[in-house]
VEXDREN-2710 file (C-alpha; in Angstrom, 1 decimal):
% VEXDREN-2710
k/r/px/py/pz
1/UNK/0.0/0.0/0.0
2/UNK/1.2/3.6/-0.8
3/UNK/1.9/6.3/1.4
4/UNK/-1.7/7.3/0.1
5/UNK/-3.5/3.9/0.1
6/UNK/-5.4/4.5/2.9
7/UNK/-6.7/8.0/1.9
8/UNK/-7.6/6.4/-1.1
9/UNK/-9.4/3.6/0.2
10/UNK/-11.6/6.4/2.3
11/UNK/-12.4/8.0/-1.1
12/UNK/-13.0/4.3/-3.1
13/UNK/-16.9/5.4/-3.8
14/UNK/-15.6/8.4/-5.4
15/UNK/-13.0/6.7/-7.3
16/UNK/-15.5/4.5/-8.7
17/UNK/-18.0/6.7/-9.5
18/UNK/-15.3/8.9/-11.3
19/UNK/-13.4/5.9/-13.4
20/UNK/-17.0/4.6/-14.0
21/UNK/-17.9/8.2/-15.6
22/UNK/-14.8/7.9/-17.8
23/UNK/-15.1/4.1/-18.6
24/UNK/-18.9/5.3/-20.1
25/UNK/-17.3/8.6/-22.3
26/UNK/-14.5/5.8/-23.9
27/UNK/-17.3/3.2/-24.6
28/UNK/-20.0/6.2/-26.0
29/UNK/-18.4/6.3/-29.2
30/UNK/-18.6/2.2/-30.3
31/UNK/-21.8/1.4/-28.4
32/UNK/-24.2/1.5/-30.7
33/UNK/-27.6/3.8/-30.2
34/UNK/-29.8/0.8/-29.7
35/UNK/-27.5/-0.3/-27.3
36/UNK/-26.9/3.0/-24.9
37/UNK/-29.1/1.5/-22.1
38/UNK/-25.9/-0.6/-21.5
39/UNK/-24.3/2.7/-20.3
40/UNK/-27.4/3.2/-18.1
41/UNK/-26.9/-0.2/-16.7
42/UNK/-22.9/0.0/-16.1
43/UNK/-23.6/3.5/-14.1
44/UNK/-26.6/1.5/-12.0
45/UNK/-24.1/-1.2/-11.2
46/UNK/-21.5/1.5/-10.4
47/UNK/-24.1/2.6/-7.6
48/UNK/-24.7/-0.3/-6.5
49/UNK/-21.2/-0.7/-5.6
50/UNK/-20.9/2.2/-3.9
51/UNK/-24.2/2.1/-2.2
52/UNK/-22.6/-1.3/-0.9
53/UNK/-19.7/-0.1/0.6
54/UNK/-21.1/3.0/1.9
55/UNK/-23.6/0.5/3.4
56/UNK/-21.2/-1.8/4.9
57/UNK/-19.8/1.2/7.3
58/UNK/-23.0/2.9/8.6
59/UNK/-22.8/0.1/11.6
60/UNK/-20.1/1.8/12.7
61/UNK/-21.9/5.4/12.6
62/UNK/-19.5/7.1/15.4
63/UNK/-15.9/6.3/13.2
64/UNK/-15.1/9.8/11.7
65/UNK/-11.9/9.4/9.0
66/UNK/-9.8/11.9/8.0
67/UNK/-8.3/11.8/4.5
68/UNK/-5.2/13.8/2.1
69/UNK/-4.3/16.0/5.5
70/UNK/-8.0/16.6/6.7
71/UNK/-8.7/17.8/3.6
72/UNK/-12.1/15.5/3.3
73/UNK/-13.8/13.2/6.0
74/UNK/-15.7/10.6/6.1
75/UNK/-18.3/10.4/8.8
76/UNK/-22.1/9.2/9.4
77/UNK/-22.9/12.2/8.2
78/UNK/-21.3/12.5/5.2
79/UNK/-22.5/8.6/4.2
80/UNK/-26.4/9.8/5.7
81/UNK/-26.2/12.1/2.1
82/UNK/-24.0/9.6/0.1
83/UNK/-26.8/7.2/0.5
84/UNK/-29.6/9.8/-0.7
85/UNK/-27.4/10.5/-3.4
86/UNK/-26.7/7.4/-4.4
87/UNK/-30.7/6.9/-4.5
88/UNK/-31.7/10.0/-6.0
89/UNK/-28.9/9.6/-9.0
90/UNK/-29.8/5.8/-9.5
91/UNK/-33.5/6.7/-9.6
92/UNK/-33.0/9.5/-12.2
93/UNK/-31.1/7.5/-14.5
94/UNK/-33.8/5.2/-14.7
95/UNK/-36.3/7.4/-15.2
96/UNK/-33.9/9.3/-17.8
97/UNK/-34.3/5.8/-20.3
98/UNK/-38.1/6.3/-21.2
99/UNK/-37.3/9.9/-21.1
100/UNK/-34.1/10.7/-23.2
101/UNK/-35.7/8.5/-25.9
102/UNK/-38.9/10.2/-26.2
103/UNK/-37.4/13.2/-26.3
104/UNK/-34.6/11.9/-29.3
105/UNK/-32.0/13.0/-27.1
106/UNK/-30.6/9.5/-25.4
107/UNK/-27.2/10.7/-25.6
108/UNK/-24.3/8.5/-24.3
109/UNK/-22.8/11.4/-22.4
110/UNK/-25.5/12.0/-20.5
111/UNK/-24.5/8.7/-18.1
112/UNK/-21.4/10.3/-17.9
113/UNK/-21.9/13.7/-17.0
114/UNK/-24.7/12.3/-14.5
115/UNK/-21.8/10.4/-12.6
116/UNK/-19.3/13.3/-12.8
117/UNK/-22.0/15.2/-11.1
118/UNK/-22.7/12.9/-8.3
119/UNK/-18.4/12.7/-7.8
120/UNK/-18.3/16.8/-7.5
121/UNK/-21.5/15.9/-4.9
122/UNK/-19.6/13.4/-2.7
123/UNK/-16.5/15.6/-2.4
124/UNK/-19.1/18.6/-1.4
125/UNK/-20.8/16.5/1.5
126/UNK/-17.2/15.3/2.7
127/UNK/-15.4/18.1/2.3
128/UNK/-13.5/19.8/5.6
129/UNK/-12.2/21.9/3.4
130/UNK/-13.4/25.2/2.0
131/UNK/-11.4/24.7/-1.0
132/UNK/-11.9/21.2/-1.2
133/UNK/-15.6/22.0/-0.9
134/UNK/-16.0/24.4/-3.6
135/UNK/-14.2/22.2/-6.0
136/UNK/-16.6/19.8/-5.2
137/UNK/-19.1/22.6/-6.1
138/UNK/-17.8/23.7/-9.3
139/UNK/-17.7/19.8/-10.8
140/UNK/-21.5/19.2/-9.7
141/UNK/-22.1/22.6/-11.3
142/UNK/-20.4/22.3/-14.3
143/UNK/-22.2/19.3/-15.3
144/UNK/-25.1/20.5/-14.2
145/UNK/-24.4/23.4/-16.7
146/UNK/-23.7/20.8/-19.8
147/UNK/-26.7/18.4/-19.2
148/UNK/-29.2/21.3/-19.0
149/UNK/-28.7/22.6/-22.5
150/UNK/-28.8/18.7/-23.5
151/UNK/-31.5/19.7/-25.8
152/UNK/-29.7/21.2/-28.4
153/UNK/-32.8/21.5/-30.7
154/UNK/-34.8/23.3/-28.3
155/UNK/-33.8/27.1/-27.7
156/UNK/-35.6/26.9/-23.6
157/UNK/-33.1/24.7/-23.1
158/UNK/-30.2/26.2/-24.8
159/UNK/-31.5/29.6/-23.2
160/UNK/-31.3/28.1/-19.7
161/UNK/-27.9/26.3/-20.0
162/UNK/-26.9/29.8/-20.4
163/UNK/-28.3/31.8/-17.6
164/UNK/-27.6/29.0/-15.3
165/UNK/-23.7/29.2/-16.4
166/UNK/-23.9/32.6/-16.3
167/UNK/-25.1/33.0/-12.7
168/UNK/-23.4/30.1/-11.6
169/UNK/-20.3/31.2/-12.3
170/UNK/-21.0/34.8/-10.7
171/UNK/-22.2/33.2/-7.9
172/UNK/-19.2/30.8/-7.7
173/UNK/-17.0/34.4/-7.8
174/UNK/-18.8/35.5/-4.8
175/UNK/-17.9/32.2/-2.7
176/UNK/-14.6/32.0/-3.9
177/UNK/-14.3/35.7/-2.3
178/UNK/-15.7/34.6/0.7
179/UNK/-12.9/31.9/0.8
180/UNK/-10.4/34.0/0.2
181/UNK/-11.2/36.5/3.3
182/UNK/-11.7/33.9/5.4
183/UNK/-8.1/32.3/4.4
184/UNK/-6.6/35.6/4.9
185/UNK/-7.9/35.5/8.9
186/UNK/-7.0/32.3/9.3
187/UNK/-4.1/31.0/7.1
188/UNK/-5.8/28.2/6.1
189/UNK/-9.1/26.5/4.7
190/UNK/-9.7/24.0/7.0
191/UNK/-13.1/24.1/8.7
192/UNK/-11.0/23.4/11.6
193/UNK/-8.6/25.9/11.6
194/UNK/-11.2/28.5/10.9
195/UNK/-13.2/28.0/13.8
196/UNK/-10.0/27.9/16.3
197/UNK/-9.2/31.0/14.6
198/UNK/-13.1/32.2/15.0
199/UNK/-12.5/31.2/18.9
200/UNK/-9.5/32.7/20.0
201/UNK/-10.0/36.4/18.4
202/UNK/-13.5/36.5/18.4
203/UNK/-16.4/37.5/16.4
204/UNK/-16.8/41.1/16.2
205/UNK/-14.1/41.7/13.0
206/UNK/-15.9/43.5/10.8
207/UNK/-14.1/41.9/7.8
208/UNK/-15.2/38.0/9.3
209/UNK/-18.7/39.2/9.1
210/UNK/-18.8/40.5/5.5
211/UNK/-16.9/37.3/4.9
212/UNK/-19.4/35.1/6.1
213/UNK/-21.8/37.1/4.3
214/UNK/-20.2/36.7/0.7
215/UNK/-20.1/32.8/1.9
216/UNK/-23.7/32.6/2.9
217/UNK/-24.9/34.6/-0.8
218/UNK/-22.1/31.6/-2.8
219/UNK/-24.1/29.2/-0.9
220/UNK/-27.9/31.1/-0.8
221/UNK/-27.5/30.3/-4.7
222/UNK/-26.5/26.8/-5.0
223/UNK/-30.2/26.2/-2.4
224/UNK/-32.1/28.5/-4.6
225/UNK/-32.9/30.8/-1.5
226/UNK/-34.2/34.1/-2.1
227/UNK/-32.9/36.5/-3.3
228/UNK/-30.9/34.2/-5.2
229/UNK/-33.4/32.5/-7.0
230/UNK/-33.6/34.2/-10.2
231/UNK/-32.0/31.1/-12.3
232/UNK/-34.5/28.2/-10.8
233/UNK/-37.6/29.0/-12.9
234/UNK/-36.4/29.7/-16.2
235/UNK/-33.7/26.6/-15.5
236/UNK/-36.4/24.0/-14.3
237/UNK/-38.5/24.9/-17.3
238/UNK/-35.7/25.0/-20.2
239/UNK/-33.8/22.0/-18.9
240/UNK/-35.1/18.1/-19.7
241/UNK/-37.6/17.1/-16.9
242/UNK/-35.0/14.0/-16.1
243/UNK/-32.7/16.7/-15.4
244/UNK/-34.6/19.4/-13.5
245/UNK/-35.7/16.1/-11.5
246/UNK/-32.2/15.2/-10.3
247/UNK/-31.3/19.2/-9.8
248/UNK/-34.1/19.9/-7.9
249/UNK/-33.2/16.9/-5.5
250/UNK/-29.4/15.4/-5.8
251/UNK/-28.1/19.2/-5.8
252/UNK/-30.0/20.9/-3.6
253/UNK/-29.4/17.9/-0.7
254/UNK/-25.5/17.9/-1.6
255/UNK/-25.5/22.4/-1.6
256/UNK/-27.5/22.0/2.1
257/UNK/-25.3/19.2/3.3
258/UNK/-21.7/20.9/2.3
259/UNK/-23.9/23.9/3.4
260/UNK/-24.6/22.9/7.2
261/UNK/-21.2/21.7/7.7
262/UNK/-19.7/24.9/6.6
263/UNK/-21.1/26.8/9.3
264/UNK/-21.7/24.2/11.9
265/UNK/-18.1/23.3/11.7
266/UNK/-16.1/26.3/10.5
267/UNK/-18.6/29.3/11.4
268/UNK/-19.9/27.7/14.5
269/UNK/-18.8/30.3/16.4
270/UNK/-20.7/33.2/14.3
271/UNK/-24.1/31.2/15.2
272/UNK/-25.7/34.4/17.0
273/UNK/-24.8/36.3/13.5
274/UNK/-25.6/33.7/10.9
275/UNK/-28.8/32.4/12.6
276/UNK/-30.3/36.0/12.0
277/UNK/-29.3/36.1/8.6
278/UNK/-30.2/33.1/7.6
279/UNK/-34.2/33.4/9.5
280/UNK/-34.1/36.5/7.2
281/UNK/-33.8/34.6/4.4
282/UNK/-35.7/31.4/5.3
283/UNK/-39.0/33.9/5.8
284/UNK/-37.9/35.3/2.2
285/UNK/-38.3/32.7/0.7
286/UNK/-40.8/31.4/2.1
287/UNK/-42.8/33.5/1.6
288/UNK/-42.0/34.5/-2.2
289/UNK/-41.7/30.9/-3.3
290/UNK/-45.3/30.2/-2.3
291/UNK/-46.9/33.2/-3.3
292/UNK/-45.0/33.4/-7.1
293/UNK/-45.9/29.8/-7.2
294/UNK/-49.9/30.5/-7.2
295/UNK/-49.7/32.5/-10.5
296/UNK/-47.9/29.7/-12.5
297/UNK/-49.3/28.0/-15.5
298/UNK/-46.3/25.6/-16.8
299/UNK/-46.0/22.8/-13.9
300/UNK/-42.4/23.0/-14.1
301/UNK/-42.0/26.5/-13.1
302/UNK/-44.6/26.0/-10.5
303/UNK/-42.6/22.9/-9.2
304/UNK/-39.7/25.3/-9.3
305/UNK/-41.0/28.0/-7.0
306/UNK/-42.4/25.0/-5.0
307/UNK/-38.6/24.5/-4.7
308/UNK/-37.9/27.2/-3.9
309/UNK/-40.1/26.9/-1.0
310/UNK/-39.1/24.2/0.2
311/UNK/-35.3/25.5/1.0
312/UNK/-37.2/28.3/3.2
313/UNK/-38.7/25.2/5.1
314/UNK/-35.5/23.4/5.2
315/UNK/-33.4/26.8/6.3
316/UNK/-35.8/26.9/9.0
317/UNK/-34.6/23.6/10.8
318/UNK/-30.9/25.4/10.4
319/UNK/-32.0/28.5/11.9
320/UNK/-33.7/26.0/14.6
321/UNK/-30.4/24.6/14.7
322/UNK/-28.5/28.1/15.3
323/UNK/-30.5/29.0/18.1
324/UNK/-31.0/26.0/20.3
325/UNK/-28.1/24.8/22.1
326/UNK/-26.5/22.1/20.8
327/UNK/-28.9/21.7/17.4
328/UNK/-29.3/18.2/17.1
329/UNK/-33.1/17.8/16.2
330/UNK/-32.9/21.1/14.2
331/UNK/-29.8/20.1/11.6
332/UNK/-31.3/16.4/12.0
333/UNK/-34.8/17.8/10.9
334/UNK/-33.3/19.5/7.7
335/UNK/-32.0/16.0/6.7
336/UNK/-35.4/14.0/7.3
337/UNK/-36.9/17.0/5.6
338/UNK/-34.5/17.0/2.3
339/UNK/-35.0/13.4/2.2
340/UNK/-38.6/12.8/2.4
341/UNK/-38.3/15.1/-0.3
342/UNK/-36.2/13.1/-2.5
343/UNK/-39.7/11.0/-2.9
344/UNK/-41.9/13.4/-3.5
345/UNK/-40.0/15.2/-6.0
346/UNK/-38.9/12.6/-8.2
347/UNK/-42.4/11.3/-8.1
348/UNK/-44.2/14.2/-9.2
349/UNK/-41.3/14.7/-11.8
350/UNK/-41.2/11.2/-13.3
351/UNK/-45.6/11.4/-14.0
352/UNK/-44.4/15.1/-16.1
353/UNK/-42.0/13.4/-17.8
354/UNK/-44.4/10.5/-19.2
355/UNK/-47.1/12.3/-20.3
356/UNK/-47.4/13.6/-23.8
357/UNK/-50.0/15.3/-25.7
358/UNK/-49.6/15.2/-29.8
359/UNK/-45.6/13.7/-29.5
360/UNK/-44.7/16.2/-27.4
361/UNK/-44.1/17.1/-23.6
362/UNK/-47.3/17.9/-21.6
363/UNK/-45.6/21.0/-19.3
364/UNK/-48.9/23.6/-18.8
365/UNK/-51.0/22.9/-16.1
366/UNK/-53.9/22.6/-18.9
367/UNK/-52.2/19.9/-20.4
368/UNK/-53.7/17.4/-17.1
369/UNK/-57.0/18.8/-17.7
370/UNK/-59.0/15.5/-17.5
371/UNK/-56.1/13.6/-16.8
372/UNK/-58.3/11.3/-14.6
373/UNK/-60.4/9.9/-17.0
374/UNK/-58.3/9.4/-19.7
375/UNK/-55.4/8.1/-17.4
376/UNK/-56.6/7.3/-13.7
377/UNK/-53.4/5.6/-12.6
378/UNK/-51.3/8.5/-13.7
379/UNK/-53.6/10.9/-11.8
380/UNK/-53.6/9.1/-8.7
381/UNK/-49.6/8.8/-8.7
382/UNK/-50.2/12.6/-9.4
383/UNK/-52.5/13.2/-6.6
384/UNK/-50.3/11.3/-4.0
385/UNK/-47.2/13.5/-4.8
386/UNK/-48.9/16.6/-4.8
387/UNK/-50.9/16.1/-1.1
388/UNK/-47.6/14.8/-0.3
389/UNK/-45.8/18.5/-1.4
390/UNK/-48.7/20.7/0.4
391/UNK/-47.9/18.2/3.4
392/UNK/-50.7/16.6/3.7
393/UNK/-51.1/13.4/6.3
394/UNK/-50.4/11.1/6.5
395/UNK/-47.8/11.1/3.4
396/UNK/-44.3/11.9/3.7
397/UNK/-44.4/15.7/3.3
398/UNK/-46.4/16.2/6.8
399/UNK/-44.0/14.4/8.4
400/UNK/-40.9/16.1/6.8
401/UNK/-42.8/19.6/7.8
402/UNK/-43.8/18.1/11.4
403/UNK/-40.3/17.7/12.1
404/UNK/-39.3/20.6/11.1
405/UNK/-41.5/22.7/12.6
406/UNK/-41.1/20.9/16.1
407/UNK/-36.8/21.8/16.1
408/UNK/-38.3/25.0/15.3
409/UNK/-40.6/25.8/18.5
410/UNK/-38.1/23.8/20.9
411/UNK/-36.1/26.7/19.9
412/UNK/-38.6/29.4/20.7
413/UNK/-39.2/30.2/17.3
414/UNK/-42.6/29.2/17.6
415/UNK/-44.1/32.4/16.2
416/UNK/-41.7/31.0/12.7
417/UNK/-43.8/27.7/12.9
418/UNK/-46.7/29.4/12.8
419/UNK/-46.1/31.7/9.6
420/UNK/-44.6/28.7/7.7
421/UNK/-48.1/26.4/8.9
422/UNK/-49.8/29.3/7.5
423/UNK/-48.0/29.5/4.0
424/UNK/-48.3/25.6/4.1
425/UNK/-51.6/26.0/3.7
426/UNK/-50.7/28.4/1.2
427/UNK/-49.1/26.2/-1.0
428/UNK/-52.0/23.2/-0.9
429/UNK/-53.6/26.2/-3.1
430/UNK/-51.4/25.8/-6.1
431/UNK/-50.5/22.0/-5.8
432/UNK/-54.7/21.5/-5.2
433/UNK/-55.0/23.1/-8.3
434/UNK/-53.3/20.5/-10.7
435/UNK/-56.0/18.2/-8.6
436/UNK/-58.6/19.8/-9.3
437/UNK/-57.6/20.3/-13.5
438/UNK/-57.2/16.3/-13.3
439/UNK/-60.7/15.7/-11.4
440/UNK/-62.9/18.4/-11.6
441/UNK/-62.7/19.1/-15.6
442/UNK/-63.8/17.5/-17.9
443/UNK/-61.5/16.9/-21.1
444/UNK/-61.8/18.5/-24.3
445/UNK/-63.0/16.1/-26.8
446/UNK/-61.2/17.8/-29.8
447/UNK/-58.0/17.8/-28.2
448/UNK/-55.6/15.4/-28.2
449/UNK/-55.8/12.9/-26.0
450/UNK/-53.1/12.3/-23.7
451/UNK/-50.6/8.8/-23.8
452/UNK/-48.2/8.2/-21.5
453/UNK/-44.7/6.9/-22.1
454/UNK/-43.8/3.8/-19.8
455/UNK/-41.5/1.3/-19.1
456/UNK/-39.9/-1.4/-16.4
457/UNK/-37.7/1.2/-15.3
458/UNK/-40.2/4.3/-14.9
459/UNK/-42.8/2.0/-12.9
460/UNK/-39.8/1.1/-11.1
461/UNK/-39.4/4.8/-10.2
462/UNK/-42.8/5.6/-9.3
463/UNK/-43.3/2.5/-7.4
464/UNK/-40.0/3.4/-5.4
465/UNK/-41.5/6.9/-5.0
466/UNK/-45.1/5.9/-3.9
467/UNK/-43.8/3.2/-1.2
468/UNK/-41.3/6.0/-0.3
469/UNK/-44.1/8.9/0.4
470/UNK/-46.5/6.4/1.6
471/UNK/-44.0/4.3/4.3
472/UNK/-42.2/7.1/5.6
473/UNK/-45.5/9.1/6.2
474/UNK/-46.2/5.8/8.6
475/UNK/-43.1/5.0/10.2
476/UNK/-40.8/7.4/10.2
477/UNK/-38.6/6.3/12.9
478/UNK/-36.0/4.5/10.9
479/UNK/-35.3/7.5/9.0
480/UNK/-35.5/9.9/11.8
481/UNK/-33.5/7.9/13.9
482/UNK/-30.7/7.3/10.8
483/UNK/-30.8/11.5/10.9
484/UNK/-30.6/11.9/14.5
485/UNK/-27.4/9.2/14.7
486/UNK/-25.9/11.0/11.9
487/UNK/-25.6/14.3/12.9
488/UNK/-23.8/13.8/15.9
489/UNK/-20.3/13.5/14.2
490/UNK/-20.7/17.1/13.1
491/UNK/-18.9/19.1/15.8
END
């Protein structure tokens, strides 16, 4: 073994993931295009593998490994979001097959660029690094930036590769400036160093503050918190719905988790600061997420203001977490809350991405009109995920938002709770809506009737998604107490 074996070792999911990503852009070229679900089916099995030996070391949830001079670790809570991940990517791929086809865009690349994602995702929710985090950062991103203009032939898409790379890479600028202020108090990067430098000089430097700031605005971006929105609608909308899927899930859970360890372990010390900011921005965009959402007539920008939503109920479990001592249930009830998501999500995304009307994508809200007549199963699967969004009981979503809101008045923020039940109810408005269109109306005879584009895989999805959304809304303990377990190796 080499003098970096055992670093490596720590890092073997990564590795395969990565080598995995490059073994499927040298076989692209000479696998035929009837034959690309075999790239599909090599980056499930490189998954598997990982989700195997990621698996294989939960049982030992209070081991915390340091790896390349603390520059990553690898803790329970790092392999709590590895396993989402793993989850949430394997999910999308499959429900990228049916998908990519339809759309005549099954692109070998598309595998690859998934993976490379997932690898810049891994390094973000193990990173003790700053550095090492926003290089983690910058590879999820830049995929991210490639697979949304996928669809060369349509200029939404082309239009929101550009805007997303655009902002991204201004919003990148701003962390990296961040970084840079906060390496110039404390000679060094390390989330470690930063916080003994944070608790021997203090916190009222006026230039640690406006760095913290810049850091919180990098990272504001990457969750889609307002005012940092601006790119989610127009992105969500132009990008393939496989895509948007596995954005609005896989990298909004990696940007919280690298998130949360940031300033729980490096900016720990600035809690009485960053806890104010950050219930600013939670109410933010909370309250714009839900309200922009009503107007909406294309489901995915509606879904994409629903996200957008959703991070102000997930900040509010951090800001929970900033003001009660220690902050156990508050960080724990972010991660129950991102990955009760994960079902929800992908559901509702997976029953957009299978309906067509006249050979193309059914994206307006219109488009479900009747939906339940001509396509009951589809409505129902619709029905579930929505009621499971609004947070609804018994699905998922009430618990995610029950958990939530509980770390939030154990912290005396119980006047918070109370606004974010009230824009709750807010959002069962819009997602009702979509019901209602599917229920309630009756479908045009002269227009085309809706099909739907199936397969093994997607009813593999939705299945996984239903049993998800219905099982966790009933016992929840086994994820809750996964969460709870985990977050204690964050110091």
């Amino acid at each position: 073994m080499s003098l970096y074996g055992t670093d490596l070792l720590a890092l073997l999911p990564e590795l395969i993931i990565v080598v995995t990503a490059c073994l499927v852009i040298a076989l692209d070229p000479i696998t035929p295009a009837s034959r690309r679900d075999l790239l599909a089916w090599l980056s499930l099995g490189s998954l598997a593998l990982c989700l195997g030996l990621t698996m294989g070391q939960i049982g030992v949830l209070n081991i915390r490994v340091s790896a390349f001079s603390d520059l990553v670790v690898v803790d329970a809570y790092a392999r709590f979001w590895k396993v989402l991940l793993y989850g949430v990517t394997g999910l999308t791929i499959m429900l990228s097959l049916p998908y990519l086809k339809a759309e005549r865009i099954h692109l070998g690349e598309y595998y690859a660029f998934i993976l490379l994602s997932l690898s810049g995702m891994m390094v973000m929710v193990s990173g003790a690094d700053l550095l090492t985090i926003y290089l983690g950062t910058e590879l999820m991103s830049l995929s991210l930036y490639v697979m949304t203009g996928l669809n060369r032939s349509n200029p939404c898409s082309r239009e929101a590769a550009a805007k997303y790379f655009v902002l991204g890479a201004f919003s990148s600028g701003i962390l990296l400036y961040g970084i840079s202020l906060l390496y110039g108090m404390a000679g060094s990067t390390k989330l470690a160093s930063i916080a003994a430098t944070i608790g021997s000089h203090g916190a009222n430097d006026p230039l640690l503050l406006i760095a913290v700031i810049l850091v919180a605005v990098g990272f504001s971006f990457k969750l889609a918190a307002v005012p940092f929105h601006m790119w989610t609608p127009d992105v969500y909308e132009g990008a393939p719905t496989s895509v948007t899927a596995f954005m609005a899930v896989a990298a909004k859970a990696a940007s919280f988790a690298a998130f949360m360890r940031v300033f729980v372990e490096g900016l720990g010390g600035l809690k009485a600061d960053w806890s104010l900011l950050f219930l600013l921005i939670a109410l933010a965009t909370l309250v714009f997420g839900n309200l922009v959402a009503i107007v909406q007539t294309n489901i995915k920008r509606m879904l994409a203001y629903s996200s957008i939503a959703h991070a102000g109920y997930a900040l509010i479990g951090f800001v929970a977490a900033g003001r009660a001592t220690g902050g156990t249930p508050g960080l724990a009830s972010v991660m129950i809350y991102l990955a009760l998501y994960a079902f929800m999500t992908l559901g509702a995304f997976a029953v957009i991405g299978m309906l067509r009307k006249g050979g193309i994508e059914g994206e307006e809200i219109e488009d479900f009109t009747g939906l339940a007549k001509r396509q009951p199963l589809a409505a129902f699967l619709m029905l579930l995920f929505m009621a499971s969004l609004a947070g609804i009981p018994p699905t998922a979503g009430f618990i995610g938002k029950f958990y939530v809101f509980m770390a939030a008045v154990e912290s005396g923020l119980a006047w918070l709770a109370a606004i974010a039940l009230i824009f709750a109810a807010v959002s069962a408005y819009y997602y009702m809506r979509v019901v209602m269109v599917m229920y309630m109306r009756e479908p045009d005879p002269s227009s085309v009737a809706p099909r739907l584009v199936t397969s093994p895989a997607l009813s593999f999805v939705l299945a996984f998604a239903v049993a998800g959304v219905i099982l966790f809304g009933l016992f929840p303990d086994p994820l809750v107490s996964f969460a709870l377990q985990s977050v204690l190796t964050l110091k």
